[in-house]
DSSP file (Angstrom, degrees, kcal/mol; ACC not computed):
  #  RESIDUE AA STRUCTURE BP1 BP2  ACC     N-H-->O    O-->H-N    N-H-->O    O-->H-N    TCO  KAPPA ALPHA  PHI   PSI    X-CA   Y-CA   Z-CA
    1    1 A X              0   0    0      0, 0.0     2,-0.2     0, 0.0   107,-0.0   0.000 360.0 360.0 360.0 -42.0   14.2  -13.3    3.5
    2    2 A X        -     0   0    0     24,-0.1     2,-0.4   105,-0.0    24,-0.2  -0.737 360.0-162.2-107.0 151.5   10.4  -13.3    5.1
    3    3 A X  E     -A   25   0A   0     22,-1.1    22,-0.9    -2,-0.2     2,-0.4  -0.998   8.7-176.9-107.2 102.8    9.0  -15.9    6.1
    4    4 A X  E     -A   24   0A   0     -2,-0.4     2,-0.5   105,-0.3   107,-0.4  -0.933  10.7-162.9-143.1 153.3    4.9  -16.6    6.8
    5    5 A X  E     -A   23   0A   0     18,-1.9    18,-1.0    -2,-0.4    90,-0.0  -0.965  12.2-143.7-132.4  97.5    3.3  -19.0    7.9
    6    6 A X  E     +A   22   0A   0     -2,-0.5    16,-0.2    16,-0.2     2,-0.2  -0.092  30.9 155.8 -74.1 142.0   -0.6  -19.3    7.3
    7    7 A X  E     +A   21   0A   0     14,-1.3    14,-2.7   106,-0.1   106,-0.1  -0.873  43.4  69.0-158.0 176.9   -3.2  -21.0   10.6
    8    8 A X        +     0   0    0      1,-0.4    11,-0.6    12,-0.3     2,-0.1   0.389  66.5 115.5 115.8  -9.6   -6.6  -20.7   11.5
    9    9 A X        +     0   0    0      9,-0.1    -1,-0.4    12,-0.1   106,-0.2  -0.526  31.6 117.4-127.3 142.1   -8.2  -22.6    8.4
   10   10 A X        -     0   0    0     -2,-0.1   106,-2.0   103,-0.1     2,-0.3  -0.907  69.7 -40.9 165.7-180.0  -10.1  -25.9    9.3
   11   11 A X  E     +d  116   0B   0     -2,-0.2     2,-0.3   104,-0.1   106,-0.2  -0.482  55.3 160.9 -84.7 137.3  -14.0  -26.8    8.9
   12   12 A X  E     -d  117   0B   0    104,-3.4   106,-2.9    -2,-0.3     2,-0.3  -0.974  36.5-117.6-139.4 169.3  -17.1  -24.5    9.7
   13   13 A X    >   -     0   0    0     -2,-0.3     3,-2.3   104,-0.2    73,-0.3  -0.690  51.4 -72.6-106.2 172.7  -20.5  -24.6    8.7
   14   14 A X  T 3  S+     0   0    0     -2,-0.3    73,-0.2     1,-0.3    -1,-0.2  -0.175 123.1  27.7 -58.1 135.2  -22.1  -21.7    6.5
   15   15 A X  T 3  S+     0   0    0     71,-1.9    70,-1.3     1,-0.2    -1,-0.3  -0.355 101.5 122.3 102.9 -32.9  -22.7  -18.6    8.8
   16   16 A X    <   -     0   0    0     -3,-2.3    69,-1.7    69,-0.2    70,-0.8   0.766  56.8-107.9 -85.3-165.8  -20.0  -19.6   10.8
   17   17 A X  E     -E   84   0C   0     67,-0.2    67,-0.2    68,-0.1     2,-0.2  -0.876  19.7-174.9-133.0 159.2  -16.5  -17.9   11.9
   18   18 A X  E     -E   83   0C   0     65,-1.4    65,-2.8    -2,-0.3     2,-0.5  -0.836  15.2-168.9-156.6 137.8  -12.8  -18.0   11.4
   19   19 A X  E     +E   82   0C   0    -11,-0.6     2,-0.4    63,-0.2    63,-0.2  -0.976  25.8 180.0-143.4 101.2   -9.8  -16.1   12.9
   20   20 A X        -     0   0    0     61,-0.7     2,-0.4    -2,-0.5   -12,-0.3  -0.939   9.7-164.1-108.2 154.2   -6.5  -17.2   10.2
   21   21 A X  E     -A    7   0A   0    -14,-2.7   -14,-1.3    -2,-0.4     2,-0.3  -0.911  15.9-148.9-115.1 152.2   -3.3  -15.7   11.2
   22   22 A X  E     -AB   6  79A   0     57,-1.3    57,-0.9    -2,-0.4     2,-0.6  -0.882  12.0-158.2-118.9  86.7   -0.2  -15.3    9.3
   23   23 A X  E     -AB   5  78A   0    -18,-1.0   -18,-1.9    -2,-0.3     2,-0.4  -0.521  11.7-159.4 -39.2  90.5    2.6  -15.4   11.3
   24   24 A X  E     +A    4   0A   0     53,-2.5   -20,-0.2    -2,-0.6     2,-0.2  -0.952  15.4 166.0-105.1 135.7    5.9  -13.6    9.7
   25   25 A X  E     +A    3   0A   0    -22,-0.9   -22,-1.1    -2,-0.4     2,-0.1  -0.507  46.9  62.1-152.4 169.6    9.4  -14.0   10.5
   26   26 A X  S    S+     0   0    0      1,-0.2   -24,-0.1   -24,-0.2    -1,-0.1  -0.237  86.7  91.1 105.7 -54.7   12.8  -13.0    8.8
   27   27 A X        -     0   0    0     -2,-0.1    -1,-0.2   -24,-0.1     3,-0.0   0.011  49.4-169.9 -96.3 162.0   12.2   -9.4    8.9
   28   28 A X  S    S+     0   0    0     -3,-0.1     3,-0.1    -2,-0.0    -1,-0.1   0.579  98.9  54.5-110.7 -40.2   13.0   -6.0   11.5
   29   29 A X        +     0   0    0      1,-0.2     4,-0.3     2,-0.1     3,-0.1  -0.592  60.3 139.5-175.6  24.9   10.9   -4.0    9.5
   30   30 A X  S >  S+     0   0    0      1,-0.2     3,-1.5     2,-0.2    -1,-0.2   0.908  70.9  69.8 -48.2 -43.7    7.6   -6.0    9.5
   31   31 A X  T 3  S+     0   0    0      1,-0.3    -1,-0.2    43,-0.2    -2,-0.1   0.858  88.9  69.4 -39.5 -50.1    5.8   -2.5    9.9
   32   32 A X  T 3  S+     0   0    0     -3,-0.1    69,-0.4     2,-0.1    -1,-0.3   0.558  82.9  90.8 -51.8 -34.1    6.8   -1.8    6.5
   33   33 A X    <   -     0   0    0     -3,-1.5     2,-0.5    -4,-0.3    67,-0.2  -0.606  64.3-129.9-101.5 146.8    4.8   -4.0    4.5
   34   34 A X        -     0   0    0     65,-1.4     2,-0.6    -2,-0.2    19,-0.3  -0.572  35.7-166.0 -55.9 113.9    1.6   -4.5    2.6
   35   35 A X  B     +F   52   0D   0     17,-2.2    17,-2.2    -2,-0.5    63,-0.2  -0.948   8.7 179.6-129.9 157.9    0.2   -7.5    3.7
   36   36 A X  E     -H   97   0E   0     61,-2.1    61,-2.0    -2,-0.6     2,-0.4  -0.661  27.6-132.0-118.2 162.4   -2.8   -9.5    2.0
   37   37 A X  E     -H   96   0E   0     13,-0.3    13,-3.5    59,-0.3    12,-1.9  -0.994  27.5-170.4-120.8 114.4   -5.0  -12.4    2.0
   38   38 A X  E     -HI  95  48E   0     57,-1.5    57,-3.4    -2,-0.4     2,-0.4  -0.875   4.6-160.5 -99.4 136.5   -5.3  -14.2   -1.0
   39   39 A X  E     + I   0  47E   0      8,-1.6     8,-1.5    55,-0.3     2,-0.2  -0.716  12.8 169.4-108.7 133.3   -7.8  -17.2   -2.1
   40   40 A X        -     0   0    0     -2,-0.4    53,-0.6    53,-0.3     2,-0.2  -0.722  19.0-163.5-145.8 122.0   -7.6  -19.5   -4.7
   41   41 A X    >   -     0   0    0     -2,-0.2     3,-2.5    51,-0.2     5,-0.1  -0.782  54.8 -75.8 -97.3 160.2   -9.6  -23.0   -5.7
   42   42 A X  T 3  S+     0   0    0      1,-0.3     3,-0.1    -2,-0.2    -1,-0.1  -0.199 124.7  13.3 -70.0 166.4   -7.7  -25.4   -8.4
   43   43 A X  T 3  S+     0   0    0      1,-0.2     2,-0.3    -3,-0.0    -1,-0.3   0.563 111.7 105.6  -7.1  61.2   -7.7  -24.3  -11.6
   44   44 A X  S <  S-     0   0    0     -3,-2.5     2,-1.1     3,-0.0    -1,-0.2  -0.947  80.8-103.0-119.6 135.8   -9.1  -20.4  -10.3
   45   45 A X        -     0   0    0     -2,-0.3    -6,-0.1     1,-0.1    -3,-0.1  -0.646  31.6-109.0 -43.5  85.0   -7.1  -18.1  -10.3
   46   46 A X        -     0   0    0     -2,-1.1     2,-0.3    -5,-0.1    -6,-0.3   0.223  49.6-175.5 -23.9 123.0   -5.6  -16.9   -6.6
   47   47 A X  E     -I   39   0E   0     -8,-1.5    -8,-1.6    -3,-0.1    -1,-0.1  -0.994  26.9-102.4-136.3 156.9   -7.6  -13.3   -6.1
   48   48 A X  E     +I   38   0E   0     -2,-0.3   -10,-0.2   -10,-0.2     3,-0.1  -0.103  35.2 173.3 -76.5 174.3   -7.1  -11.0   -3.4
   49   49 A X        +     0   0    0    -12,-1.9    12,-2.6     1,-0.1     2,-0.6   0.491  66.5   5.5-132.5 -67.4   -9.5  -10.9   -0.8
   50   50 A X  E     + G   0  60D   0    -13,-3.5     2,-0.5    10,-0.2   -13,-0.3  -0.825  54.4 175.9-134.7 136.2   -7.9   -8.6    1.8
   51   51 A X  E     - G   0  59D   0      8,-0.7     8,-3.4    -2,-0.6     2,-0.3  -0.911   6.3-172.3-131.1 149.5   -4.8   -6.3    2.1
   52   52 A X  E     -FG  35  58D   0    -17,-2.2   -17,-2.2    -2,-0.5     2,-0.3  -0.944  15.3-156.1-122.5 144.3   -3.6   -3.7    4.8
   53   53 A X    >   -     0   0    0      4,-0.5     3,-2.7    -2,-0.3   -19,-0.1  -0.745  41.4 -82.0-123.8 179.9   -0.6   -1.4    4.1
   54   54 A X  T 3  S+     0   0    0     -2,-0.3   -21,-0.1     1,-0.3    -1,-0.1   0.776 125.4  53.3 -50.1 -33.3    1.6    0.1    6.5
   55   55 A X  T 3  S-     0   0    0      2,-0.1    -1,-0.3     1,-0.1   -23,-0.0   0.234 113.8-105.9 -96.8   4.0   -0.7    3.0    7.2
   56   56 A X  S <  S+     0   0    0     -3,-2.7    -2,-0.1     1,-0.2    -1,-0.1  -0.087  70.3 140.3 101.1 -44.1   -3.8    1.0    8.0
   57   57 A X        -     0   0    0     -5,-0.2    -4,-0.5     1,-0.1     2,-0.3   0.027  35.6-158.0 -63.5 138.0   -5.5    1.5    5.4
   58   58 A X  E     -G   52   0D   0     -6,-0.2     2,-0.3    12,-0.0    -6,-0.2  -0.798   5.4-160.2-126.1 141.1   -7.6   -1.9    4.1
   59   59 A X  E     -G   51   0D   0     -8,-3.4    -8,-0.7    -2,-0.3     2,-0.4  -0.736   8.0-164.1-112.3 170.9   -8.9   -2.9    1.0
   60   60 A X  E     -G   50   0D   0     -2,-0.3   -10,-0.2   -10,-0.2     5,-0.1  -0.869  23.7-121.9-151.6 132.7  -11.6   -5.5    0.4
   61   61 A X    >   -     0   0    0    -12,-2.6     3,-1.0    -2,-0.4   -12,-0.1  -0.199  35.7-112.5 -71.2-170.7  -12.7   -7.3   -2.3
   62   62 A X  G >  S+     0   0    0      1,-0.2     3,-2.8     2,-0.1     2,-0.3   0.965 113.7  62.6 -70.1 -51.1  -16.8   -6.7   -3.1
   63   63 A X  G 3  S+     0   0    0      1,-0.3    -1,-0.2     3,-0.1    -2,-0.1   0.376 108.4  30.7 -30.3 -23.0  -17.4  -10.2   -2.2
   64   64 A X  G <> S+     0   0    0     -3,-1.0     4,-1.5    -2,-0.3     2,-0.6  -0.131  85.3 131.4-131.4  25.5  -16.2  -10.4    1.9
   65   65 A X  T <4 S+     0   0    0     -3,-2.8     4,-0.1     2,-0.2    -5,-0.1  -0.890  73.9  18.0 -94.0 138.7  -17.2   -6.8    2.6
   66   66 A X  T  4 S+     0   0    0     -2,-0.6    -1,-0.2     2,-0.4    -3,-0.1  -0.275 131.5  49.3 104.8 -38.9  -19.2   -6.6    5.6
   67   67 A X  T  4 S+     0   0    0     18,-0.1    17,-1.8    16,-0.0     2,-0.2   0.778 100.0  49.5-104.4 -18.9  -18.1  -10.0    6.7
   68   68 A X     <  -     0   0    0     -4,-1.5    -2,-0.4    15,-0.2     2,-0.4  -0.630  62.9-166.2-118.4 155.4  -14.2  -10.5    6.6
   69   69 A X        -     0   0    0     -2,-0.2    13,-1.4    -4,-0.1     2,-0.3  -0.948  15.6-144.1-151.5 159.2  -11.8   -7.6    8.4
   70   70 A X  E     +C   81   0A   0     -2,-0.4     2,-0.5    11,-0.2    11,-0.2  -0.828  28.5 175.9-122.6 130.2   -8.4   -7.8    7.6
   71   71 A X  E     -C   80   0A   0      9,-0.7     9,-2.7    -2,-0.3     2,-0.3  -0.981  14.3-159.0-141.2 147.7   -5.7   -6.6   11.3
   72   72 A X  E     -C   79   0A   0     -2,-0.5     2,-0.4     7,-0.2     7,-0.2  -0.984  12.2-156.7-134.9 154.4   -2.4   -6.5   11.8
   73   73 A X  E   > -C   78   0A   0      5,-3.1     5,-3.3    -2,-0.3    -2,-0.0  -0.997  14.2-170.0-124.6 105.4   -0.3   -6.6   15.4
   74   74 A X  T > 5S+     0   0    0     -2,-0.4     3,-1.4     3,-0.2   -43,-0.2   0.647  84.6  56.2 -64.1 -32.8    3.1   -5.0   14.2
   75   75 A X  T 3 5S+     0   0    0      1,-0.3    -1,-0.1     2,-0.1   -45,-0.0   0.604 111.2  36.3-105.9 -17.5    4.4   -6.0   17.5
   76   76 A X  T 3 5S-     0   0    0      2,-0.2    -1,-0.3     0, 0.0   -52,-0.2  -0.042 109.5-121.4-120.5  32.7    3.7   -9.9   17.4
   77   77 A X  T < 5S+     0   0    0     -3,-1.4   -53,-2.5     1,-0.2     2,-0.3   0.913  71.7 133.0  52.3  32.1    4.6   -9.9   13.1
   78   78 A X  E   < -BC  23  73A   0     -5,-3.3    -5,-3.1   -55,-0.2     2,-0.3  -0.981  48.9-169.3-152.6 142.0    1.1  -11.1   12.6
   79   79 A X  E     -BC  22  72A   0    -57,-0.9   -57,-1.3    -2,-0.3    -7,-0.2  -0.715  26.1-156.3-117.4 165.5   -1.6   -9.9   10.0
   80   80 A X  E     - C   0  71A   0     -9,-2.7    -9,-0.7    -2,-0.3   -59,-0.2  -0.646  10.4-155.2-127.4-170.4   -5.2  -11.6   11.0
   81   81 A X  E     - C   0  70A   0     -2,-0.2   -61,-0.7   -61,-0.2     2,-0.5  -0.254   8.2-158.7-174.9  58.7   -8.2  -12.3    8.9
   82   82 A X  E     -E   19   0C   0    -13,-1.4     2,-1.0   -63,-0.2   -63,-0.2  -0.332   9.4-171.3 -99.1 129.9  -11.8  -12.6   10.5
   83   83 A X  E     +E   18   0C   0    -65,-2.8   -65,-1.4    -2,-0.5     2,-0.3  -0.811  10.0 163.9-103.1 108.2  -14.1  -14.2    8.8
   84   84 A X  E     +E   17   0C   0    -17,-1.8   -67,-0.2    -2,-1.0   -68,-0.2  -0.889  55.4  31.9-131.0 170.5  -17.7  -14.4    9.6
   85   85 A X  S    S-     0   0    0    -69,-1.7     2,-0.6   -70,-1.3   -69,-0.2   0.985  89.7-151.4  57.5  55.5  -21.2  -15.2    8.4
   86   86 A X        -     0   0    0    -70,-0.8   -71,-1.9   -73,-0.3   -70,-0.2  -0.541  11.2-144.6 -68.2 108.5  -19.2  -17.8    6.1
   87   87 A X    >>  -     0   0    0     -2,-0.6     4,-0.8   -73,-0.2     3,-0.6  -0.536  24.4-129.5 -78.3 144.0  -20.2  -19.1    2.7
   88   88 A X  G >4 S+     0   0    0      1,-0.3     3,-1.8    -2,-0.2    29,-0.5   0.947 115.5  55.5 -56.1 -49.2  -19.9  -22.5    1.1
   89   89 A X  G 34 S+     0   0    0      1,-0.3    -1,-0.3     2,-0.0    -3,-0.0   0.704  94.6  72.1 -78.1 -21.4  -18.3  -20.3   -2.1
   90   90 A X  G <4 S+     0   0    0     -3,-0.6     2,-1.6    27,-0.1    -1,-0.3   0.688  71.2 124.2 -69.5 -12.9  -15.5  -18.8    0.5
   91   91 A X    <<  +     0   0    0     -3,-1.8     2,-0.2    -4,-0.8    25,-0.1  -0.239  35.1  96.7 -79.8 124.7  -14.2  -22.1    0.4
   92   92 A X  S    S-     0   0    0     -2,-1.6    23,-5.8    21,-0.1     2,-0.7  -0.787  77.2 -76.2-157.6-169.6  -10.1  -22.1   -0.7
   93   93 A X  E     -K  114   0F   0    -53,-0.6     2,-0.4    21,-0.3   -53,-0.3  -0.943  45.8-143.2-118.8 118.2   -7.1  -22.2    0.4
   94   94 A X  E     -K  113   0F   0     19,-2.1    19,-3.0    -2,-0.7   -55,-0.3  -0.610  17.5-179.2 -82.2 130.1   -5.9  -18.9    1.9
   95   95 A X  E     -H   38   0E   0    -57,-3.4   -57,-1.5    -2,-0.4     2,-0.4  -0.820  16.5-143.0-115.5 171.8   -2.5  -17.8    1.5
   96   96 A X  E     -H   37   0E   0     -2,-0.3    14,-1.3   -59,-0.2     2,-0.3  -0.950  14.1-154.5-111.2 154.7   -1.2  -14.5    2.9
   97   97 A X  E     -HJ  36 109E   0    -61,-2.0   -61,-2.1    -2,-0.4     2,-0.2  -0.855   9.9-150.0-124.0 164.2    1.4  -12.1    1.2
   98   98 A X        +     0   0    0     10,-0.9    10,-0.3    -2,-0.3   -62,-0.2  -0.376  17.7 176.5-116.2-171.2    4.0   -9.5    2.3
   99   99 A X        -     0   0    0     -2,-0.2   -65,-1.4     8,-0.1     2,-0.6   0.036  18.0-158.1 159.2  75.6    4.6   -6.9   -0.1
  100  100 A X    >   -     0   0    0    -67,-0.2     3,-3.2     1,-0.2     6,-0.4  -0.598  13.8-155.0 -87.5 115.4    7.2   -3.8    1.0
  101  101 A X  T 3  S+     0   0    0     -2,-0.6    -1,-0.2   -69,-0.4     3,-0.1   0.194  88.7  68.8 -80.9  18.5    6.1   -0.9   -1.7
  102  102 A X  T 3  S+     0   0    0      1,-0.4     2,-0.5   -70,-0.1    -1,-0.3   0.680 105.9  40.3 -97.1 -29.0    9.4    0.6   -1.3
  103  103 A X    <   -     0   0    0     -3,-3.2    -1,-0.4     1,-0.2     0, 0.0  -0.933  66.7-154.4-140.0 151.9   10.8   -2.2   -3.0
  104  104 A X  S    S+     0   0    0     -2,-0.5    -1,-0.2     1,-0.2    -3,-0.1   0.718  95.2  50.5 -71.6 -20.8    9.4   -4.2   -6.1
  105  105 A X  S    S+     0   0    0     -5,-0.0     2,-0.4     2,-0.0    -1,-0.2   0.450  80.0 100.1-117.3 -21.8   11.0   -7.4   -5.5
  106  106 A X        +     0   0    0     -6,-0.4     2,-0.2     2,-0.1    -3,-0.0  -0.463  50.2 127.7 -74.8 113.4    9.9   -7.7   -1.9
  107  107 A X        +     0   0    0     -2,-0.4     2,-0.5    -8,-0.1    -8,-0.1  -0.526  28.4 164.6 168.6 116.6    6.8  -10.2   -2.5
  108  108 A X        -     0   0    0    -10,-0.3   -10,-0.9    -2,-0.2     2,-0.5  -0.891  17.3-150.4-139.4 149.7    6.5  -13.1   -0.7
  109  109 A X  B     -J   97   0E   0     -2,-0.5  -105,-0.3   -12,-0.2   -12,-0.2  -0.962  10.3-141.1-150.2 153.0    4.0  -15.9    0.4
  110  110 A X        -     0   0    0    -14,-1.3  -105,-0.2    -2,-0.5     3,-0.0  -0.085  37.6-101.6-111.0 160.8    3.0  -18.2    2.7
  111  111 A X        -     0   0    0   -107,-0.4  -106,-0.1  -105,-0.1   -16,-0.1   0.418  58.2-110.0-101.1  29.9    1.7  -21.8    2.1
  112  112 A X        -     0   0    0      1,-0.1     2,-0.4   -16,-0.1   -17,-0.3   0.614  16.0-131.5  98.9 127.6   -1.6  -21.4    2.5
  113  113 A X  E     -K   94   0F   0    -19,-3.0   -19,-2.1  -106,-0.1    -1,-0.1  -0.988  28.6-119.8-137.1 130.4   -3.9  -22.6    4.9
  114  114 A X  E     -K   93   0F   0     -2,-0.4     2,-0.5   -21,-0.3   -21,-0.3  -0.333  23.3-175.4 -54.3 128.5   -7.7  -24.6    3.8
  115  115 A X        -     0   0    0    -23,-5.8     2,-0.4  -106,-0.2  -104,-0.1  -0.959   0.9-173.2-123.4 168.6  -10.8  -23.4    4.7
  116  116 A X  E     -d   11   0B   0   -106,-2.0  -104,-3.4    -2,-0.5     2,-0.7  -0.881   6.8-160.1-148.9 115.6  -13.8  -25.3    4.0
  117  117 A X  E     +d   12   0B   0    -29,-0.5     2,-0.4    -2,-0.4  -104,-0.2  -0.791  33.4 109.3 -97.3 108.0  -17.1  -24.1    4.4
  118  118 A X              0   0    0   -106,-2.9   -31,-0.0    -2,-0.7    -2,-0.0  -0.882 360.0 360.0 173.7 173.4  -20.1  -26.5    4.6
  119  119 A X              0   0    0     -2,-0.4    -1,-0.1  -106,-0.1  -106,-0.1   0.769 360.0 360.0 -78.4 360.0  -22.7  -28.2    6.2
C-alpha cells in the first residue's frame, strides 16, 4: 500500500554532511505514521538510527545524538535525515520505514539508499 523511496546517500568525507529524504507515496493519511531511519552493513544487523511518530516526538540512537536530526514535512510525504559531523563507522546503507501504531501490520520499507563515509 506505501510506497518510499530513499535519496540523499552518496560519498562525504569524515565531518562532513548529508540531507537523505524518504519520499512516500500510496497513502492519505501519511500524518499517521511512525517513521524511521534504519542502518545496516552486510552481515549486521539493520538498527534503528532515528524515528519520529506522528506527534513529533524523535528518538535517537546513543550513537548519532548530537549529530543526526530526524524531520518530517507531512505536506510534501517526506521524512528527512541530517546528518552531520560524519564518521567513517556511519557508513551503511540507510533504509527508511513507515510504521502506523494503530495498526500492526502497517510496516513498510524503502530500498535503501548508501552512504559512505571516508577520506
Amino acid at each position: 500500500q506505501v510506497q518510499l523511496v530513499e535519496s540523499g546517500g552518496g560519498l562525504v568525507q569524515p565531518g562532513g554532511s548529508l540531507r537523505l529524504s524518504c519520499a512516500a507515496s500510496g497513502t492519505s493519511i501519511f500524518s499517521f505514521y511512525a517513521m524511521g531511519w534504519y542502518r545496516q552493513r552486510p552481515g549486521k544487523q539493520r538498527e534503528l538510527v532515528a524515528r519520529i511518530n506522528s506527534a513529533n516526538s524523535r528518538y535517537y540512537t546513543d550513537s548519532v545524538k548530537g549529530r543526526f536530526t530526524i524531520s518530517r514535512d507531512n505536506a510534501k510525504n517526506t521524512v528527512y535525515l541530517q546528518m552531520n559531523s560524519l564518521k567513517p563507522e556511519d557508513t551503511a546503507l540507510y533504509y527508511c520505514n513507515a510504521v502506523r501504531l494503530s495498526e500492526p501490520s502497517s510496516d513498510y520499507w524503502g530500498q535503501g539508499t548508501q552512504v559512505t563515509v571516508s577520506s
